[in-house]
MIPA-290084 format. One record per residue (C-alpha): residue number from 1; residue in three letters; x, y, z. Coordinates in Angstrom, 3 decimals, decimal comma. Last residue first. Example, Ala and Ser with C-alpha at 12.3 -4.5 7.8 and 13.67 -1.06 7.14 Angstrom:
<recs>
<2; SER; <13,670; -1,060; 7,140>>
<1; ALA; <12,300; -4,500; 7,800>>
</recs>
This chain:
<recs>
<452; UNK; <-92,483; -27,167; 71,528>>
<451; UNK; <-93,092; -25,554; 75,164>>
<450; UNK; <-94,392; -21,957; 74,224>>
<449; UNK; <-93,304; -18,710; 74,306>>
<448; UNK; <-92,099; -17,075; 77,950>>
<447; UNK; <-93,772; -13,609; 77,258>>
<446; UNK; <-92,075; -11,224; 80,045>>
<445; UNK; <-93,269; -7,307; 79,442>>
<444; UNK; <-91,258; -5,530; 82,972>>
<443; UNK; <-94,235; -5,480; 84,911>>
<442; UNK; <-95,200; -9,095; 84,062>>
<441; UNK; <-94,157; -11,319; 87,313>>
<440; UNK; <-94,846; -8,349; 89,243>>
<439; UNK; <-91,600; -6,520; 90,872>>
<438; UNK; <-89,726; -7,777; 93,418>>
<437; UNK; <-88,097; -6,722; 96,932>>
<436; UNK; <-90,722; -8,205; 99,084>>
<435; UNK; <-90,525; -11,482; 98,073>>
<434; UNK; <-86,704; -11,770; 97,451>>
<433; UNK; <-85,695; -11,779; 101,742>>
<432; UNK; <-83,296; -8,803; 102,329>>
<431; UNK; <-80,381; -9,874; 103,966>>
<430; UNK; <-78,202; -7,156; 105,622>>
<429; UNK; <-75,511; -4,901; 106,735>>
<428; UNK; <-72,957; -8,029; 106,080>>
<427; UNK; <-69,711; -6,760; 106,950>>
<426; UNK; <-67,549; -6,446; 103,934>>
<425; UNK; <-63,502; -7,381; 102,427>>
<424; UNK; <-62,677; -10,376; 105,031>>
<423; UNK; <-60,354; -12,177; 102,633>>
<422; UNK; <-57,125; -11,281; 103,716>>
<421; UNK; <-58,354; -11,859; 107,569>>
<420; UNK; <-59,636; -9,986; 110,275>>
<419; UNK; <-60,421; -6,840; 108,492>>
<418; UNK; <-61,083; -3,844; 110,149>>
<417; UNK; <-57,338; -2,015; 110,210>>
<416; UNK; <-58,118; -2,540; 106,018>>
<415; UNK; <-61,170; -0,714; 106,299>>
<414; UNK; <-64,038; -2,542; 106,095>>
<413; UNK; <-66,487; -1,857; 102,669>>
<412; UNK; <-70,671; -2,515; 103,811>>
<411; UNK; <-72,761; -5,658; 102,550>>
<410; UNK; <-76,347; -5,508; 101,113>>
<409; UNK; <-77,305; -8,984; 100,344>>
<408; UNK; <-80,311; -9,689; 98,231>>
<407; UNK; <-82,114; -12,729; 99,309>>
<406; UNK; <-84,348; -14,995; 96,535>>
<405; UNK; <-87,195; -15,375; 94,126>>
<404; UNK; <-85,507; -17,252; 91,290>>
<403; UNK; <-87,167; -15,666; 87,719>>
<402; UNK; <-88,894; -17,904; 85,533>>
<401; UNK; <-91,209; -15,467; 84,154>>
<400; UNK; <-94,510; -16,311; 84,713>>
<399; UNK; <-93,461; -19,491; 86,829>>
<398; UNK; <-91,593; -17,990; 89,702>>
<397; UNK; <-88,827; -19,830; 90,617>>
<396; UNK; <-88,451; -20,240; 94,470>>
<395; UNK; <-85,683; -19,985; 97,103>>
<394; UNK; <-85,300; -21,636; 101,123>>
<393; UNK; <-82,053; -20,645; 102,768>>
<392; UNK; <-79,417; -18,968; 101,214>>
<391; UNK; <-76,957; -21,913; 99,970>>
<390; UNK; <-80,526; -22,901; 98,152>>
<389; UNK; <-83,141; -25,387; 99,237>>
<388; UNK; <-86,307; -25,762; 97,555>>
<387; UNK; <-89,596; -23,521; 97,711>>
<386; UNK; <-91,866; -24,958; 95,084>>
<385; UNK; <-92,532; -22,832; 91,959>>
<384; UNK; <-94,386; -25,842; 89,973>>
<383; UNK; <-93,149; -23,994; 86,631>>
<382; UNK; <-89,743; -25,919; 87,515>>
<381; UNK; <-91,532; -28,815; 87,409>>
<380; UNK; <-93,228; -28,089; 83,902>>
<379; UNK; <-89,795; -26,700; 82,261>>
<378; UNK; <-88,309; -30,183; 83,040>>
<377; UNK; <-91,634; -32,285; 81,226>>
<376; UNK; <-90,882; -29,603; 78,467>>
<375; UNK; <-87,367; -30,543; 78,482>>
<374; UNK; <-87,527; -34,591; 78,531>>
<373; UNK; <-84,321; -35,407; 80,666>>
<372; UNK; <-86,527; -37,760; 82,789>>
<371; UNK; <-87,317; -38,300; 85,960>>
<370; UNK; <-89,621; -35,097; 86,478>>
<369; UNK; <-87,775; -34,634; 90,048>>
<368; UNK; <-84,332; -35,724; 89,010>>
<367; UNK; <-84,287; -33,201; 86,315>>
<366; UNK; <-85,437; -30,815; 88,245>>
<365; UNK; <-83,167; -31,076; 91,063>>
<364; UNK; <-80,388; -31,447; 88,282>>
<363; UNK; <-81,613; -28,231; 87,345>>
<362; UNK; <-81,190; -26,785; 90,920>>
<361; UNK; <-77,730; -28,307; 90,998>>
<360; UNK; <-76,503; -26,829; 88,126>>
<359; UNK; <-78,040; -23,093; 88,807>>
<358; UNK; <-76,191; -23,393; 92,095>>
<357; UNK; <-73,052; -23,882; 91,383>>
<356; UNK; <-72,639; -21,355; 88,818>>
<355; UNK; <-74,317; -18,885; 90,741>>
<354; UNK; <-72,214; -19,639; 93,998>>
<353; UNK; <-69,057; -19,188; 91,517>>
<352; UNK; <-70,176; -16,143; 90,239>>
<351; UNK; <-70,705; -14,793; 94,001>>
<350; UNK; <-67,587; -15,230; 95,036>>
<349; UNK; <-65,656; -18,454; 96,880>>
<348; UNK; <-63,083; -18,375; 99,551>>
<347; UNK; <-59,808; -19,146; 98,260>>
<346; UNK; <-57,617; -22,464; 97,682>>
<345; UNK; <-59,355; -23,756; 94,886>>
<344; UNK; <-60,254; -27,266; 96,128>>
<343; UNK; <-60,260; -26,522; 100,032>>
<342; UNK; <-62,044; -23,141; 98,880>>
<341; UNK; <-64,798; -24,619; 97,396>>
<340; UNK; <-65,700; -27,647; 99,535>>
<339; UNK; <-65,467; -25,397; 102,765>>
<338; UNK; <-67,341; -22,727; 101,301>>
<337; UNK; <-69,993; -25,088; 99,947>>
<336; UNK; <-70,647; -26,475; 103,222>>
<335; UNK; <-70,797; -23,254; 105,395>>
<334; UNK; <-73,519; -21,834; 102,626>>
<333; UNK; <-75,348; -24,953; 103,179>>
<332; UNK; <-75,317; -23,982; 107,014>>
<331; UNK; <-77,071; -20,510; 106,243>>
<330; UNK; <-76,388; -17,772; 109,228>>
<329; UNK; <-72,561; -18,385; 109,681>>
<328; UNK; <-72,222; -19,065; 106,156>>
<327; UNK; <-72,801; -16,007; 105,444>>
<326; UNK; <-69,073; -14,302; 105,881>>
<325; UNK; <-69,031; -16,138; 101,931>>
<324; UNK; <-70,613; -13,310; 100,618>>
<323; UNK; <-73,337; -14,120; 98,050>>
<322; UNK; <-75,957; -11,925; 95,479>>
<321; UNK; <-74,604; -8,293; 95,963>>
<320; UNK; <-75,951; -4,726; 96,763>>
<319; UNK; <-72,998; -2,332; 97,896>>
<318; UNK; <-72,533; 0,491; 100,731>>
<317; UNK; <-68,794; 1,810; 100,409>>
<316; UNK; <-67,307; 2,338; 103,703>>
<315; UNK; <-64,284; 1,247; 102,732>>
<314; UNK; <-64,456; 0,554; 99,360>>
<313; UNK; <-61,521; 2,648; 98,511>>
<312; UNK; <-59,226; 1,287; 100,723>>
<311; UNK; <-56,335; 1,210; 98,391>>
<310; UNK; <-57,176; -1,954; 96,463>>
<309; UNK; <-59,782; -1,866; 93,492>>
<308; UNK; <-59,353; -5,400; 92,881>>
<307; UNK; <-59,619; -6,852; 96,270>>
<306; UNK; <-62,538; -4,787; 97,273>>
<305; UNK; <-63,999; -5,370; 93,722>>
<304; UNK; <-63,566; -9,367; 93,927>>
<303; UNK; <-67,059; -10,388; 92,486>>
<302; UNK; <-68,877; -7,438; 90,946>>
<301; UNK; <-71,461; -5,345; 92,933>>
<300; UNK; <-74,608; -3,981; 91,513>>
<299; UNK; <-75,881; -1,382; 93,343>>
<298; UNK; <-72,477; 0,541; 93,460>>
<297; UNK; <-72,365; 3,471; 95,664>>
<296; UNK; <-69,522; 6,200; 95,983>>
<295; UNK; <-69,783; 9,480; 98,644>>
<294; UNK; <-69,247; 12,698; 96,555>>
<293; UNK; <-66,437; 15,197; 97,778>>
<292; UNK; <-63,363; 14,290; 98,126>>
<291; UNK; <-64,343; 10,633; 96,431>>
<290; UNK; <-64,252; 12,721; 93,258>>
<289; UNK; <-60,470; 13,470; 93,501>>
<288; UNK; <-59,960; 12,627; 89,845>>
<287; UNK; <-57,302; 10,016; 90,998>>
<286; UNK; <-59,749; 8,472; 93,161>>
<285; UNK; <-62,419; 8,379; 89,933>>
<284; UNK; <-59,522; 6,556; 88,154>>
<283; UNK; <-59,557; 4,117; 90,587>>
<282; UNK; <-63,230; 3,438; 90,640>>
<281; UNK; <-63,558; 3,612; 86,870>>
<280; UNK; <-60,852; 1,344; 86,456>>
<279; UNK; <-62,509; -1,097; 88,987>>
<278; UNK; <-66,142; -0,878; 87,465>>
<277; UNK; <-64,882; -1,424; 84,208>>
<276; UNK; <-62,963; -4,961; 85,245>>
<275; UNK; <-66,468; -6,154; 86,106>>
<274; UNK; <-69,244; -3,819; 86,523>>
<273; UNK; <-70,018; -0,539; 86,042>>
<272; UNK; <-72,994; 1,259; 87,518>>
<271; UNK; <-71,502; 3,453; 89,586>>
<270; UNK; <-73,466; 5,007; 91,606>>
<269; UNK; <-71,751; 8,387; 92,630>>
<268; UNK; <-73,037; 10,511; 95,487>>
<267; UNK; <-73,484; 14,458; 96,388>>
<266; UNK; <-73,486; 15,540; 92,592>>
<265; UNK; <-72,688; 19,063; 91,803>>
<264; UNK; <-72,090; 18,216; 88,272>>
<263; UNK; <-68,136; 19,086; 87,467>>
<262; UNK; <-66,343; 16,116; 88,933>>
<261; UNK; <-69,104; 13,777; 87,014>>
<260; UNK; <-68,150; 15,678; 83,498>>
<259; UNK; <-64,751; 15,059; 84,384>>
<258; UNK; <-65,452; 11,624; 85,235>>
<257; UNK; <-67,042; 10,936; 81,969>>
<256; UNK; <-64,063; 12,572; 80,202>>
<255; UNK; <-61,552; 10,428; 81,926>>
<254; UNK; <-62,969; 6,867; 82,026>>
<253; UNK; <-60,194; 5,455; 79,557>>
<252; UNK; <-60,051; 1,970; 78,950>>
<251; UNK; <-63,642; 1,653; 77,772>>
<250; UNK; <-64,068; -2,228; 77,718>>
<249; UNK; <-67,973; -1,783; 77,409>>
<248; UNK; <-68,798; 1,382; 76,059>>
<247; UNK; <-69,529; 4,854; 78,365>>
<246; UNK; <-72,809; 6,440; 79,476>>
<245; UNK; <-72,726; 9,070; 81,763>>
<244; UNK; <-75,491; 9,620; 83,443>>
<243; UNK; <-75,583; 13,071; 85,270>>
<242; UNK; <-77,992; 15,319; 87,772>>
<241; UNK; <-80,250; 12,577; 88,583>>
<240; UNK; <-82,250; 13,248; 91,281>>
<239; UNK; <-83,036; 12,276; 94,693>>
<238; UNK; <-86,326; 12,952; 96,278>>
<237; UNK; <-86,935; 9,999; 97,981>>
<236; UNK; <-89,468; 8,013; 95,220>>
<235; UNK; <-86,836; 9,442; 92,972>>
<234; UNK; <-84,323; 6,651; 94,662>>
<233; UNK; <-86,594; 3,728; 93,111>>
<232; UNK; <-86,808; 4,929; 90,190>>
<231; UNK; <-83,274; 6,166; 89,555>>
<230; UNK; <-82,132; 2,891; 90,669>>
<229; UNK; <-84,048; 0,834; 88,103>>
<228; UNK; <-83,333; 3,046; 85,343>>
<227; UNK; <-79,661; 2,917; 86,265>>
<226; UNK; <-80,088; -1,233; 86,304>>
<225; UNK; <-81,742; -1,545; 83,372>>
<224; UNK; <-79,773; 0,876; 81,640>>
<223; UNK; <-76,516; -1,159; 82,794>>
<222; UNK; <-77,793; -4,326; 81,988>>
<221; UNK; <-78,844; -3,927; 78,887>>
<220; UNK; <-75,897; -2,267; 77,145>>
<219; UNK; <-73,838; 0,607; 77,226>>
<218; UNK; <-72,071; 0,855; 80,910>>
<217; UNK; <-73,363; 3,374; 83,452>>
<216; UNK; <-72,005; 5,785; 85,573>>
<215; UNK; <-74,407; 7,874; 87,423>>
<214; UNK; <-74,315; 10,645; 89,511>>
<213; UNK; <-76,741; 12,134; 92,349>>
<212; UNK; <-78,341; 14,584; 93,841>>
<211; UNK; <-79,727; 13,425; 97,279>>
<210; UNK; <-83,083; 14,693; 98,436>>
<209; UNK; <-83,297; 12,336; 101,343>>
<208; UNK; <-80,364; 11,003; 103,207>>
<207; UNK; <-77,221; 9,539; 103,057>>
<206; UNK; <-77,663; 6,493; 105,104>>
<205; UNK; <-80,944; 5,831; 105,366>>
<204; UNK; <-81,408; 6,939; 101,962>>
<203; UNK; <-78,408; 4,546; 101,112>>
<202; UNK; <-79,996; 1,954; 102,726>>
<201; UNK; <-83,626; 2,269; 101,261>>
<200; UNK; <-82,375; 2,071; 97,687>>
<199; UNK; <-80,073; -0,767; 98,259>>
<198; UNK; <-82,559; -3,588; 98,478>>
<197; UNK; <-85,159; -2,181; 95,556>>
<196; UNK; <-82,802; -1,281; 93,538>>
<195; UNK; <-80,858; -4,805; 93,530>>
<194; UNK; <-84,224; -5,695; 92,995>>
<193; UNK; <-84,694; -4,079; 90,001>>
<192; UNK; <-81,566; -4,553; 88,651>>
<191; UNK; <-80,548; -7,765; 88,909>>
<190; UNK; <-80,702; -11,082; 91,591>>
<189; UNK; <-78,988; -14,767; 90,344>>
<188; UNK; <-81,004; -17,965; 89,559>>
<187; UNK; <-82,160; -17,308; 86,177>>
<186; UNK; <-84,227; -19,495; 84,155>>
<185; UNK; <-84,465; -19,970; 80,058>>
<184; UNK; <-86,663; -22,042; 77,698>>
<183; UNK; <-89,719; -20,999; 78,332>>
<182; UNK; <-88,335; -17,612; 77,538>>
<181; UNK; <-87,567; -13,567; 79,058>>
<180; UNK; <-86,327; -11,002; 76,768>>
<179; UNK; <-89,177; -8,536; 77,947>>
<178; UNK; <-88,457; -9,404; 81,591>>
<177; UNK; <-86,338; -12,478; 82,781>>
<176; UNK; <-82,978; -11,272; 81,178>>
<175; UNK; <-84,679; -7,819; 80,459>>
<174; UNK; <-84,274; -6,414; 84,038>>
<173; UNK; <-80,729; -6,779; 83,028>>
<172; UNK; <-78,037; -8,289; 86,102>>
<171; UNK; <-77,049; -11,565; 84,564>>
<170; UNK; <-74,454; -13,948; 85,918>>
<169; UNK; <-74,828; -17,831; 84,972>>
<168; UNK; <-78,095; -17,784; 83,133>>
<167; UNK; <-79,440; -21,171; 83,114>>
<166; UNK; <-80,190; -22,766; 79,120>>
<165; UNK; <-82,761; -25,206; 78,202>>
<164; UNK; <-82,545; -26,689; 74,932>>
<163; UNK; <-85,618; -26,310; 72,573>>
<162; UNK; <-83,276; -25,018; 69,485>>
<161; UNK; <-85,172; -21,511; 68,990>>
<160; UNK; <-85,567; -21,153; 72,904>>
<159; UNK; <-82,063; -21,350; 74,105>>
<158; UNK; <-80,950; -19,482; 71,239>>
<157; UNK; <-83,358; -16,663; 72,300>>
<156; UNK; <-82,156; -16,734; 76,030>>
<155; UNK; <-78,690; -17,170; 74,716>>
<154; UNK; <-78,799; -13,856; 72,961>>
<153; UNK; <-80,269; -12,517; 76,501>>
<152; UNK; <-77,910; -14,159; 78,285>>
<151; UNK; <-74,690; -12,801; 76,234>>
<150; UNK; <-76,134; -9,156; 76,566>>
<149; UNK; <-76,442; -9,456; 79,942>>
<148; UNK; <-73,110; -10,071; 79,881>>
<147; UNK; <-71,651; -13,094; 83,028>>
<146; UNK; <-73,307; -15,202; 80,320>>
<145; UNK; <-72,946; -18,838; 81,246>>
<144; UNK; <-75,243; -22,105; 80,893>>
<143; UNK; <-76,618; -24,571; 78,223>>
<142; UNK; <-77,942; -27,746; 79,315>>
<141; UNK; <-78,878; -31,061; 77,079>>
<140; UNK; <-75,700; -30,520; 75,183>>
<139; UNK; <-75,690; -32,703; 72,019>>
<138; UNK; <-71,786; -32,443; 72,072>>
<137; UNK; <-70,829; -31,934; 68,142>>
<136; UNK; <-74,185; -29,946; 67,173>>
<135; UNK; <-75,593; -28,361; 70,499>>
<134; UNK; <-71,851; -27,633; 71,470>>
<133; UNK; <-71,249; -25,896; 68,322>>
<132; UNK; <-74,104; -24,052; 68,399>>
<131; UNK; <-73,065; -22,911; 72,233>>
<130; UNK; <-69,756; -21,342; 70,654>>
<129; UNK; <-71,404; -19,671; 67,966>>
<128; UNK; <-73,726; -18,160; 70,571>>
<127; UNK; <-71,214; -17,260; 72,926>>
<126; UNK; <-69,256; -15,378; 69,984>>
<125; UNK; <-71,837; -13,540; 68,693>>
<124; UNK; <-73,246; -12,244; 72,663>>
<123; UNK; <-69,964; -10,968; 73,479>>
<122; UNK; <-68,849; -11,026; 76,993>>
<121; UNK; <-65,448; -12,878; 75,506>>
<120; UNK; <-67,427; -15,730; 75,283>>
<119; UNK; <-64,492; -18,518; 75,962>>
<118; UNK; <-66,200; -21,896; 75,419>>
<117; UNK; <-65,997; -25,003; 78,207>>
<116; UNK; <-67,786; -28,282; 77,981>>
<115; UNK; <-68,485; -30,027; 81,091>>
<114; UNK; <-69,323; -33,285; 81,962>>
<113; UNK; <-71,942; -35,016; 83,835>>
<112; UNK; <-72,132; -38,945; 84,503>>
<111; UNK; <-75,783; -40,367; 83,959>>
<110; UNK; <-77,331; -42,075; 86,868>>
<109; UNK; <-80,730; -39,892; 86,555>>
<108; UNK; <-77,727; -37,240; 86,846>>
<107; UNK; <-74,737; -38,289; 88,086>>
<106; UNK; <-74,127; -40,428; 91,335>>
<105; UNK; <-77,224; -40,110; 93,461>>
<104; UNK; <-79,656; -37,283; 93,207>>
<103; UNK; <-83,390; -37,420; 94,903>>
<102; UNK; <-82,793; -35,142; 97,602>>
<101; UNK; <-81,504; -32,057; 95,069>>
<100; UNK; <-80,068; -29,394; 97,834>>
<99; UNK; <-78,995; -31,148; 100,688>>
<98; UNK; <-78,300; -34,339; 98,253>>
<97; UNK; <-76,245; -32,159; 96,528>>
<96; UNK; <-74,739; -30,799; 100,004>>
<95; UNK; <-73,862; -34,386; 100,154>>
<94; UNK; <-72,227; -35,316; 97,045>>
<93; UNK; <-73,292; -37,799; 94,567>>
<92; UNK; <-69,473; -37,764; 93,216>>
<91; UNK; <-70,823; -37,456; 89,831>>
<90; UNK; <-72,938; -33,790; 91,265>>
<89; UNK; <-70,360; -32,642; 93,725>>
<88; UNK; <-67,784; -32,629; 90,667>>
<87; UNK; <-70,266; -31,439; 87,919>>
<86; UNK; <-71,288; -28,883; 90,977>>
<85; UNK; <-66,928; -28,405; 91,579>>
<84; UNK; <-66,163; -27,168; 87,515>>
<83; UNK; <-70,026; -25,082; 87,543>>
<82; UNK; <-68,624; -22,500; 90,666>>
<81; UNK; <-64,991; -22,816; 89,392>>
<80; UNK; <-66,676; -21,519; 86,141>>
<79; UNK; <-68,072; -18,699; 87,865>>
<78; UNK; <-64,909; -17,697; 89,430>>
<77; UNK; <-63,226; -17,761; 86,090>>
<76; UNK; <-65,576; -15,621; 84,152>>
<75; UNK; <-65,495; -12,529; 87,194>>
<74; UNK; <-61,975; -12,105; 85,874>>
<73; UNK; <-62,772; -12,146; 82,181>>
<72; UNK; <-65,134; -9,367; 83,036>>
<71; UNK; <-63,160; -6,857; 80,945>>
<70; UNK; <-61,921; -9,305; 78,526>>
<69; UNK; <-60,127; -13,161; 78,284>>
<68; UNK; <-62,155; -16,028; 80,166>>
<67; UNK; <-65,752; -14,915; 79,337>>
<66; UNK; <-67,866; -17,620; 79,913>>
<65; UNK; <-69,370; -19,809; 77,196>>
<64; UNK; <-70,687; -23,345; 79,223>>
<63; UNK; <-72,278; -26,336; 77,683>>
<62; UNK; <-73,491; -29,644; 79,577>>
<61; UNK; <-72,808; -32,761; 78,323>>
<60; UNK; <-74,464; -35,957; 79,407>>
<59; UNK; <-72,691; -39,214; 79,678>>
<58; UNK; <-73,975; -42,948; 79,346>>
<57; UNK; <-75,471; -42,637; 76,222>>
<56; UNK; <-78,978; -41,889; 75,219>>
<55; UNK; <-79,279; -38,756; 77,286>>
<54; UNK; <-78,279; -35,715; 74,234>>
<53; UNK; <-79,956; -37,891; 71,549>>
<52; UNK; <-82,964; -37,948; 72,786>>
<51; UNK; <-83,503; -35,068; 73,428>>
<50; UNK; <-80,881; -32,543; 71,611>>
<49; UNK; <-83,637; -30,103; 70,460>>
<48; UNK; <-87,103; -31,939; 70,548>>
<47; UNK; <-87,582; -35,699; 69,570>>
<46; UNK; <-91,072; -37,076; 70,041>>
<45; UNK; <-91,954; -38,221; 74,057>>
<44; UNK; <-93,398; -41,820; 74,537>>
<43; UNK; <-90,517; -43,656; 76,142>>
<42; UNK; <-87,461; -41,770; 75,900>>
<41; UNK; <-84,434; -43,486; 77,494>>
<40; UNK; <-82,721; -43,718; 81,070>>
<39; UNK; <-79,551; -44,820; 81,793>>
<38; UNK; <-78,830; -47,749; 84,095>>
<37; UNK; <-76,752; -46,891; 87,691>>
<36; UNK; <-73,759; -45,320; 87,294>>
<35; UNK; <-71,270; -46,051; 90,128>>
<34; UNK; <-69,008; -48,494; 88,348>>
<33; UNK; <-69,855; -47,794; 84,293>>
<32; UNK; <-70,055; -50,877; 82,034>>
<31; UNK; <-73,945; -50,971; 82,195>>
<30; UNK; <-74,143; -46,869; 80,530>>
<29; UNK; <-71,993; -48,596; 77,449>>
<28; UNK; <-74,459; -51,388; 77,326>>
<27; UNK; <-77,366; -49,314; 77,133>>
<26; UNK; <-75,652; -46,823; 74,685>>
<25; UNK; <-74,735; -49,528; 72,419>>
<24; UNK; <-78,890; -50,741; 72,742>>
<23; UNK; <-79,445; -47,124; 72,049>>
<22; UNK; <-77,153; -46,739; 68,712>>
<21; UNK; <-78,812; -50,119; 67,776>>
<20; UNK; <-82,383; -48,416; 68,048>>
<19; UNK; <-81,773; -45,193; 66,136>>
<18; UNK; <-79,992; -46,884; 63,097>>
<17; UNK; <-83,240; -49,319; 62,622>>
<16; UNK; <-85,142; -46,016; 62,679>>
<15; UNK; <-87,430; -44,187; 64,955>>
<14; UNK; <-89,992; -42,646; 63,039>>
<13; UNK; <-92,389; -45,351; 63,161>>
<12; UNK; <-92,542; -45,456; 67,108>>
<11; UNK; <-93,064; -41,803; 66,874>>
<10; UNK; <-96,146; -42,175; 64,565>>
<9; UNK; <-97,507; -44,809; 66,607>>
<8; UNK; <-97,400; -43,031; 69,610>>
<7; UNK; <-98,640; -40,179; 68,379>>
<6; UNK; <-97,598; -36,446; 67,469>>
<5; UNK; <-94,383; -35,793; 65,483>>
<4; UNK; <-92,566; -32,900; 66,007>>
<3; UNK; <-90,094; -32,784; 62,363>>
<2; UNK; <-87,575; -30,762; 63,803>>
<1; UNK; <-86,127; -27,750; 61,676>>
</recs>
């Protein structure tokens, strides 16, 4: 446990002889780098998590645990592509940085960024031992990934037992920024609720009222979150629920919860799954013959389904999603980030990656903007809620429970006749601005904690 010590005089006393020389190597170190300018130092602020220790040098770490092997192993990758080219953009000083964060240069406060990579798995144990390890050996002064709810809400509390701040990469759970929310956390990406609240009036539009309908739903927080969330909403139409079935993460066999699906009368399936879940449960669902007679909805859409599905068989298919790269003809920072993203990785980028890359450079906004890597003194400007830039226009974090306010895309399945290139999976039906789609700051029991 940190000592916090309160003073001037007793922080001055605490620092030790060790302490000082370590900075003055640091000093020079940070003098010897071409395009870096000085670094900076704590003044009058007492140690708290990795500060100092994690901005004395020359380099700051940040440390991501994404699930590279797994069912959402796929969705992992894209994400970290997303964080790989915002370190990148962000030591290159690059200009939809500046777009985004007007005071950045080269680095961050004119420290060079790097990355430290841990595979989570999507479990919550093994992103948290990985992340420990960073905050020991690396002094990390920025935790990220998830990808699992369940991994961002375990990182939420790590986050906020060691006092270092920590951006949710993917997270779709009410909880992430409800009941589990903490100072110590932020979350850039939409979930449940207002995925709900953007899809529910489309698919009554397009299906009609007093709809019976099926649900598929993975085992954790985000997938109750999410079914309660539609089911809500959707009741306020008439529709009802006439199944949920509930199935594990990784299930490799969705056979019995189709049959009982087949069997319920339903008139649509939302399927709930996500990641490599939501495809096997898709394509097995084909094979069941369910599509024959139930239309398909998923309120939550993964990055890639279309493509990973194959066959067509979201054609059609109404879905609620965070970024589609067809955008960038309304949002001109959404055009820049395309072209950076798939010139380096040679395909047009997902919605992981734009969370990825986005949650970096709004920190480093923050960072830049308090002037100092001091994370109370961060937490505060955040807490101001301005509206700053975003690939989708304008965005703001709320400060009751850290949540971005921002669009929800609903986009529609083309069929493959449709498409006019390999990549061209959805039309855009529409962009939803956050403010209206929402729920109140503590409707869903968010208690951030305190600072230090």
């Amino acid at each position: 446990m940190v000592k916090r010590l309160t003073g001037d005089h007793e922080f001055k006393a605490a620092v030790s002889r060790r302490t000082l020389l370590q900075a003055g190597a640091g000093l020079a170190g940070g003098m010897m780098i071409p395009g870096f300018s000085m670094p900076v130092y704590a003044a009058d602020h007492p140690p708290i998590g990795t500060y100092p220790a994690g901005s004395s040098g020359n380099t700051i770490y940040i440390g991501a645990a994404v699930p590279r092997t797994g069912s959402y192993a796929v969705q992992g990758e894209d994400e970290l592509k997303g964080m790989e080219l915002a370190v990148e953009h962000l030591n290159a000083g690059h200009d939809l940085v500046k777009k985004m964060s007007p005071k950045s240069k080269k680095g961050v406060l004119g420290k060079e960024v790097k990355l430290v990579v841990a595979d989570s798995a999507a479990k919550p144990n093994q992103a948290v031992q990985a992340q420990q390890r960073f905050i020991t050996e690396n002094k990390v002064v920025l935790m990220t990934g998830s990808t699992s709810s369940a991994v961002a809400v375990a990182l939420n509390k790590l986050a906020q037992r060691e006092k270092v701040l920590y951006v949710a990469g993917i997270s779709g759970s009410n909880d992430t920024t409800g009941k589990d929310c903490v100072r110590y956390g932020f979350r850039q990406n939409f979930f449940g609720q207002t995925a709900a609240a953007a899809i529910g009036p489309v698919l009554v539009k397009a299906f009609g009222k007093n709809k019976k309908a099926a649900y598929l739903t993975p085992d954790y927080t985000y997938g109750h979150t999410v079914t309660k969330s539609m089911q809500d909403f959707l009741a306020t139409a008439g529709w009802t629920t006439v199944t949920n079935q509930v199935s594990p993460l990784g299930a490799p066999d969705y056979s019995s919860y189709l049959l009982n699906v087949a069997n319920s009368g339903a008139e649509v399936l939302i399927n709930v799954n996500w990641g490599h879940d939501a495809v096997l449960s898709i394509q097995q669902a084909k094979q069941f013959g369910i599509f024959d007679k139930m239309k398909l909805a998923v309120p939550y859409q993964i990055p890639f389904l279309a493509r990973e599905v194959g066959g067509g068989l979201l054609a059609d298919v109404y879905c609620a999603t965070d970024y589609w790269w067809t955008v960038e003809d309304k949002y001109p920072l959404a055009k820049m980030f395309n072209e950076a993203f798939s010139k380096k990785y040679g395909y047009q980028p997902e919605w992981g990656a734009q969370n990825g890359y986005v949650s970096f450079v709004h920190w480093a906004r923050m960072v830049e903007e308090t002037g100092s890597f001091y994370p109370p003194d961060i937490i505060k400007t955040w807490e101001k809620g301005e509206k700053i830039p975003s690939l989708l226009g304008d965005v703001y974090y709320r400060p009751q429970d850290h949540q971005c306010v921002r669009p929800v895309i609903i986009v529609k399945g083309k069929k493959a006749a449709d498409m006019k290139n390999k990549e061209d999976f959805y039309d855009v039906v529409e962009i939803i601005p956050g403010d209206g789609l929402m729920q109140k700051p503590d409707a869903f029991g968010c208690n951030l904690g305190d600072y230090t």
